[in-house]
N, C-alpha and C positions, 0 to 999 in steps of 0.2 A: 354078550348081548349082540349077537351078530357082526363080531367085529366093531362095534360101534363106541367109538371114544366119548364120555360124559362125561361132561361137567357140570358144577350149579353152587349156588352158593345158599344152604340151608338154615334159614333165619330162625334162631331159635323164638319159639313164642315164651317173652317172657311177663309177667304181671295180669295172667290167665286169674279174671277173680269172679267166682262164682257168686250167683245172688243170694240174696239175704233167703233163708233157710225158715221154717217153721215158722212165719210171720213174723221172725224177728227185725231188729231196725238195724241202720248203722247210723249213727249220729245224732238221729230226731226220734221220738217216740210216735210208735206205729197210731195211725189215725183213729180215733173210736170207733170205726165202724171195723176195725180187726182187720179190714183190707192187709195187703203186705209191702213192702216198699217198693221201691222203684228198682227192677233190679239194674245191678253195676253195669259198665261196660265190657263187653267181651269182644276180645282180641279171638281175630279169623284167619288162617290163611290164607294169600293170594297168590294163586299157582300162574308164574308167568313163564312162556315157552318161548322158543327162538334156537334156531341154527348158528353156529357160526365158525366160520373157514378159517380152522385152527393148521391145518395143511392145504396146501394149493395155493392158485395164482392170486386169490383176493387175502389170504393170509396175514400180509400188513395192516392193511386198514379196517378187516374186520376184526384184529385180534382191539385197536384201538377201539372200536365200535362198543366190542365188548366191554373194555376195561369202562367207556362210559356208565353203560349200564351195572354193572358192576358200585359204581362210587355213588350211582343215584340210589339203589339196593341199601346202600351203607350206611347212607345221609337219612332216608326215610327209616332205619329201622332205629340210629339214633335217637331221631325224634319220636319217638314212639309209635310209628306207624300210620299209616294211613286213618286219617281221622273222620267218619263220616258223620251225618246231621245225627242220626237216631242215638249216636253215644258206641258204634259199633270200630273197631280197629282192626283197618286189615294189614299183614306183615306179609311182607312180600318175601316168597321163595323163588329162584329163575330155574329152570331146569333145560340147560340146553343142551346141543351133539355137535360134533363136527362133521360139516357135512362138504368138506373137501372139496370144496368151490365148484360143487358137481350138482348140476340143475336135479338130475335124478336120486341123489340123496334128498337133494330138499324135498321133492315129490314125498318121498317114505319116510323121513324124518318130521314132517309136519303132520303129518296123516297121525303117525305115531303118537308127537305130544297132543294131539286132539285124541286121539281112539284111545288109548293106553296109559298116557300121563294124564287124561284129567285136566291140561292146564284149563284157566281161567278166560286167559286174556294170553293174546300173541303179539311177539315184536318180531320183528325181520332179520332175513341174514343181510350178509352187505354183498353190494354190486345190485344193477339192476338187472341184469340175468336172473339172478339167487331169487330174488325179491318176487319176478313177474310169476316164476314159478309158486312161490309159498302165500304168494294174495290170492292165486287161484283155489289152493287146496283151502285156504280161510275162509274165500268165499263161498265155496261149496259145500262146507261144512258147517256155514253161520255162524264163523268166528271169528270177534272183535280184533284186528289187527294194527297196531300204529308202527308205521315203515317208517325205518330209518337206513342212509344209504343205498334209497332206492331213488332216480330221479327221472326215468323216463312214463314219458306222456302218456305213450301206447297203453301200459299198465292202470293206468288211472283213468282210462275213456273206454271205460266197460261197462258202465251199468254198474258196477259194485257196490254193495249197501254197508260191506262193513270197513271196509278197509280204509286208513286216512293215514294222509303222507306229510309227513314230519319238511321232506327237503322242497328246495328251489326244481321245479320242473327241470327238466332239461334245455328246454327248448329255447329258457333264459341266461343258458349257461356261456355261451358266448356273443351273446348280442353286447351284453356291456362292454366287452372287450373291446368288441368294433368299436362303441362309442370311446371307449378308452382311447384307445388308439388313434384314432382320427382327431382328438382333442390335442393328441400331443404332438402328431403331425398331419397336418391336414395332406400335402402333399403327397403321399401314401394313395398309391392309384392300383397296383396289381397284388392280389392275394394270391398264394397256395392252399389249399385246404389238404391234407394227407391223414385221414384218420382212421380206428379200429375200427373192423368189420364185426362190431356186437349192437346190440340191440340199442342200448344207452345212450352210445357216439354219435349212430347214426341217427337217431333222435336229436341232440343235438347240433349236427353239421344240417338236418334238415330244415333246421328253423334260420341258422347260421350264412348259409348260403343266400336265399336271397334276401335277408337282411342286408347284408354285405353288398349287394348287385341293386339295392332299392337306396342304399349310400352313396353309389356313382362308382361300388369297387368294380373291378376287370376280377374276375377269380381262371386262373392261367394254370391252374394242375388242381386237378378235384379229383384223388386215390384214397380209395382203401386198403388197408392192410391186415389179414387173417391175425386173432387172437393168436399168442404167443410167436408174434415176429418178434426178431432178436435182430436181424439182416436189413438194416436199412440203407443198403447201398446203390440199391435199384431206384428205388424216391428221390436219395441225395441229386443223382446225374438228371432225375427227370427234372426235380427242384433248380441245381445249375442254371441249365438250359435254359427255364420259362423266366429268370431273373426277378422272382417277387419281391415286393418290397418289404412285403410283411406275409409267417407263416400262422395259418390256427387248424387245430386239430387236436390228435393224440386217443389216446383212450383211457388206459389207466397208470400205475403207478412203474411199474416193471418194464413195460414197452415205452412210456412215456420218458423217463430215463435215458433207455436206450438209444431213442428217437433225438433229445438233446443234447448226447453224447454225439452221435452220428454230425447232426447239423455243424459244432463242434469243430471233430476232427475232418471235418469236407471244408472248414473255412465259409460255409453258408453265408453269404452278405447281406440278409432277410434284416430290416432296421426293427422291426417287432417281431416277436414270437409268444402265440399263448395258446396254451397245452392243457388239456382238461387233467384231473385228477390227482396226475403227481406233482406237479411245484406247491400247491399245500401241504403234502405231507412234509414234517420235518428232516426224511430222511433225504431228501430231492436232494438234497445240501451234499450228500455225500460224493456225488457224480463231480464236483468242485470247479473248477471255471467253467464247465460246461453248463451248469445251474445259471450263472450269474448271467442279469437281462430276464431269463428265463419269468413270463407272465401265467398265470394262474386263474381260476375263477375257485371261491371258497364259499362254502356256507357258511361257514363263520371265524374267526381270524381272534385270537387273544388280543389285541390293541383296540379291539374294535367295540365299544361302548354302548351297551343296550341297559337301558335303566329306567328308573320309576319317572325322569323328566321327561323322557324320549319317548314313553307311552304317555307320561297327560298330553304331551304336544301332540298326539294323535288320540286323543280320549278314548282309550281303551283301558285297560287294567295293566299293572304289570306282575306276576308271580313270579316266586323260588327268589332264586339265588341269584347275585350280582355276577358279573361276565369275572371279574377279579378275585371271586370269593370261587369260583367253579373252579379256576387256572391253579389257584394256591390249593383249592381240596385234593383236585388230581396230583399236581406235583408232588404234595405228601404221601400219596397212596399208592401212587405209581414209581417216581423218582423220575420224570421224564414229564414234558410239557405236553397239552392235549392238543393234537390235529383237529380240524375240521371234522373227523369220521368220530372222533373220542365226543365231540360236545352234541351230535348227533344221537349219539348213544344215549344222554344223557339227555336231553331233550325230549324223546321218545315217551321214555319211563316218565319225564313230567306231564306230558301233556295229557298220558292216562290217568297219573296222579289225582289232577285238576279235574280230568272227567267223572273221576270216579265221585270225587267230593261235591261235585257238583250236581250230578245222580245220586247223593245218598244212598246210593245201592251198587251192587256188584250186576244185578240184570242187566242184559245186554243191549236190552230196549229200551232203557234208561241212558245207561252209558252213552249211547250212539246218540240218544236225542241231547243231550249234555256235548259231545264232540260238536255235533253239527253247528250249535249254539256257539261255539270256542269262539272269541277274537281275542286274543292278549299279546301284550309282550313278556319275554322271558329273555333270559342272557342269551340265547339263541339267536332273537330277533323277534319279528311278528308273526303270530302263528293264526290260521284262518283258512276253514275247510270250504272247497266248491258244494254247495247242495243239490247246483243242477243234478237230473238223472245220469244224463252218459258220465256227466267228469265228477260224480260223487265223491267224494273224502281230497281230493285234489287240491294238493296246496296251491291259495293263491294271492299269500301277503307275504310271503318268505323271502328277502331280497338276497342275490348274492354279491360279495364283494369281492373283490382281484385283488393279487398280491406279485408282487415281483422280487427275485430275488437280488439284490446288490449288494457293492462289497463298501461296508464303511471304512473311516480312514484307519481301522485297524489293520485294515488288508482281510476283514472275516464278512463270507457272506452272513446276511441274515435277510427275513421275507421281510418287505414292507408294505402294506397296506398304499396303495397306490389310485385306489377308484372304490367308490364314486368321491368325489371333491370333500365333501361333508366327513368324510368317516380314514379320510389318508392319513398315516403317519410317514410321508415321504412325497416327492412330488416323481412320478413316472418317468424314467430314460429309456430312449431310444437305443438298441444293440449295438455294439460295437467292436 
């Protein structure tokens, strides 16, 4: 198939029950007027599409993205399937590719599961590169998309009618940090900003910057750095030099690493550091004294408690499943604990879940008018789509939280939940 790697996970349809036949009954005898029963429910399937960078540079946290959608796949066919008003059950099959964290696959691979596969309903690759590319072929083709790992602004200030975004914008993805940071030292007067030269980063260093400069911060080195830098020893001497007191930036999981490592082995005296992307993942951990200190912003964090009291205290509804009850399904199905990019996955597929039942239909002019409608909580957090024209489907109740990584008195790091005040499982340290 053109070289093209597939995978998918084919649900079988099982409890297919045909209606009642020659006006007979099933449990009640047929009415006097011979009419014929009510017939049974029937089970449909739901073809759902999606990429995902099973090779290349987004490879880690999409392969987690997937394994989300993957455990939501598992969980709904369990339960016998999507349930809608009329008595109809739909069973979801996903049908994705690898599209080698290459903008230009997604281009032909989206095209594909629209032209070719038939699917239904689409979900996103991860990164928002992957993403801004596969909302446009959705959009263009009028098909329903719920993005997950996709977090830049640019993508969602389109006019788009179908597309709705699961994550925290970018643009909020390091502001909390600032207030993090400044809570824990006020005295904290010059920043560095140093981060990847893609679409996503620079989304968020745009909103970052004068945030930071509207605080009363100095920002004293403001670079970028080309996708797949490995070499940060050009930064480090610039960083030296300007003496910040705190660094923010990075880009993603592989560079952001590297970038830790670097600050690290240069002896860096930066009293705060927070790096988009990789200190959530759980692999961050592996780079080892160079992680610890090391700050974060996350979509959602396992310690971090979203539940049916946390939605009545903001009177909205809460659906699915408990933040604790997602952490132990994965661990069973995975053997390995879910990142932020895993419960994304898994949030995605709910929030179509909820649309779909909430549309009684599978139409997509249904569906969409059911999204628009959405406010709830889920283990996720709070989820709630922009309906303005330009920033349509645009998340704009999804909070994110920060994590840092520290070493307890085992001598082991692990991430702590460090901001906002309400949701810490730790209190924030300054670098050392």
């Amino acid at each position: 198939m053109n070289g093209m790697r597939r995978g998918g996970i084919a649900i079988a349809l099982a409890g297919l029950i045909a209606g009642a036949c020659g006006g007979g009954s099933s449990g009640s005898a047929a009415p006097s007027t011979g009419g014929a029963a009510t017939p049974a429910p029937v089970a449909k399937k739901l073809i759902i599409g999606f990429t995902a960078s099973q090779t290349g540079a987004q490879n880690v946290a999409s392969n987690k993205q997937t394994e989300g959608i993957k455990l939501w796949v598992d969980q709904v066919t369990k339960a016998g399937g999507i349930k809608l008003k009329d008595g109809t059950v739909l069973m979801p099959k996903i049908t994705f590719y690898d599209d080698g964290s290459a903008t230009d696959r997604v281009q032909q691979l989206y095209t594909k599961l629209i032209n070719d596969d038939k699917v239904d309903f689409l979900l996103s690759p991860y990164s928002s590169g992957l993403v801004k590319t596969a909302a446009l072929v959705s959009e263009q083709n009028g098909k329903v998309m719920v993005t997950a790992g996709g977090a830049d602004d640019a993508t969602m200030e389109q006019n788009f009618t179908n597309v709705y975004q699961v994550y925290t914008p970018a643009s909020k993805y390091l502001t909390g940090a600032i207030d993090a940071m400044l809570k824990l030292d006020p005295t904290i007067k010059k920043v560095a900003i140093v981060n990847e030269k893609d679409s996503f980063s620079v989304s968020v260093v745009a909103a970052a910057k004068p945030y930071a400069e509207s605080k009363g911060l100095q920002v004293v080195v403001n670079q970028q750095y080309d996708t797949g830098t490995s070499d940060f020893a050009p930064f480090m001497n610039q960083i030296v030099a300007a003496a910040p007191d705190a660094i923010v930036g990075g880009g993603h999981l592989v560079d952001g690493s590297a970038f830790a490592k670097a600050l690290k082995d240069k002896n860096v005296n930066a009293r705060f550091v927070a790096l988009l992307v990789a200190p959530p993942e759980p692999t961050f951990a592996d780079i080892g004294d160079a992680a610890n200190f090391i700050v974060g912003p996350s979509q959602w964090e396992i310690p971090v408690k979203y539940n049916e009291a946390a939605a009545k205290g903001l009177n909205i509804p809460f659906y699915g499943i408990a933040s604790d009850a997602f952490t132990t399904a994965y661990k069973a199905m995975f053997n390995a604990p879910p990142s932020y990019h895993s419960a994304g996955g898994y949030a995605a597929g709910l929030v179509l879940q909820r649309a779909l039942e909430e549309a009684g239909s599978t139409d997509p002019t249904k569906v969409k008018a059911a999204l628009d409608k959405l406010d709830l909580m889920t283990f996720f957090g709070h989820i709630k789509f922009s309906t303005d024209a330009k920033t349509h489907g645009k998340q704009v109740a999804h909070d994110m939280v920060y994590i840092q990584w520290q070493k307890g008195s085992d001598g082991k790091l692990a991430a702590q939940v460090v901001w906002p005040a309400e949701a810490k499982t730790a209190d924030a340290q300054l670098r050392k």
